[in-house]
N, C-alpha and C positions, 0 to 999 in steps of 0.2 A: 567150461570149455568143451563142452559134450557134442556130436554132430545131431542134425534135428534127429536122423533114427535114431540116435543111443537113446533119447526120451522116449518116442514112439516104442521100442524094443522092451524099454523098461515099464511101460504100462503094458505088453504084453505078460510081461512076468509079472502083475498084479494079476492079470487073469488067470494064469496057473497058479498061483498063491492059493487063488479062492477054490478054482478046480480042486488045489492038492489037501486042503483043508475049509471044507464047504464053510461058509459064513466070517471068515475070518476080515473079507472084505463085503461091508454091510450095503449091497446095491440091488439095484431094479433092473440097472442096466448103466452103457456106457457114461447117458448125461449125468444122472447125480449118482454118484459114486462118493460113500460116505466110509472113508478109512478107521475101520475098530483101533482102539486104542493101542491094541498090541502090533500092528503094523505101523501106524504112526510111531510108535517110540521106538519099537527096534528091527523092523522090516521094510520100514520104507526107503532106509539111505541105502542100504546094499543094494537096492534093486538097480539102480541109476549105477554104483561104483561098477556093481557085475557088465555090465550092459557096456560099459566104457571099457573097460579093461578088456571084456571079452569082445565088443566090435570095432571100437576105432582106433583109428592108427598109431594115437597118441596115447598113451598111457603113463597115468601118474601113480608112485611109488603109495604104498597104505600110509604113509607119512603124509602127506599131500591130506589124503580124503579125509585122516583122523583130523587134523586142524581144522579143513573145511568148516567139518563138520562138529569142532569141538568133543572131539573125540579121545580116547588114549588108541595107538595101533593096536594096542591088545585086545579092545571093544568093538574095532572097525572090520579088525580079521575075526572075531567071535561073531561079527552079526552077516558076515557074509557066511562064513561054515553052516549058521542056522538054515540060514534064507536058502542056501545050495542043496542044503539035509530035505528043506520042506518041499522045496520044487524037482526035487529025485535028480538034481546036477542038471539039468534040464535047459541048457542055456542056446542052443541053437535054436535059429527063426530061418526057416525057409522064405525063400519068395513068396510063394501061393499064402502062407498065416500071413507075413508080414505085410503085403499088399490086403487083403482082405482086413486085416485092422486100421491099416493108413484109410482104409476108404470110408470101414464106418466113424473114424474121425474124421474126415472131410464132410461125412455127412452130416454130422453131429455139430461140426463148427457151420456150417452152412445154415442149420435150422437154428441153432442158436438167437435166444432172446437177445443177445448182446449182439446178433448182428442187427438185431431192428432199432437198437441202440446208435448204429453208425459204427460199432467197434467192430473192426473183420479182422476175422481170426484165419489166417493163412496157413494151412497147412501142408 
């Protein structure tokens, strides 16, 4: 139930992830982005929880995101303190970052092979 920015927001905090710890996110760039193991297993859902909690209006209790996610709340609050320690608390997105990301993912969806596909990717 997330707004389209809290996703947009929460791949910005994959970019500071990689900034705050070089390689931990294994890319070339925005189109293949290839998630190291130790962010897929316990960096990648807090990114999306933070990103909710900290932007949109609506927020659900760590109860909520632990079940989500098959989680215990005790694993859920443990992987956002990590994710928060790695990214130095770092959760604000100005306009000028956030607009300059939304755009290289406009661009990104625009040149995309899946649009020559017929599939268009709106962003």
């Amino acid at each position: 139930n997330c707004c389209l920015e809290c996703y947009i927001i929460s791949l910005i905090y994959i970019e500071r992830l990689n900034k705050a710890i070089p390689g931990i996110v294994n890319a070339t760039s925005l189109r293949n982005i290839v998630i190291s193991s130790l962010v897929h297993t316990g960096l990648l859902i807090p990114r999306v929880v933070l990103a909710q909690k900290y932007f949109d209006e609506i927020c659900y209790k760590s109860e909520f995101y632990a079940s989500f996610n098959q989680l215990s709340v005790w694993q859920i609050n443990g992987l956002e303190v990590e994710f928060l320690c790695r990214v130095h608390f770092s959760l604000a997105v100005f306009a000028p970052e956030f607009l300059s990301f939304y755009n290289r993912l406009r661009a990104l969806c625009a040149a995309s092979p899946l649009r020559e596909r017929g599939i268009a990717l709106e962003v």
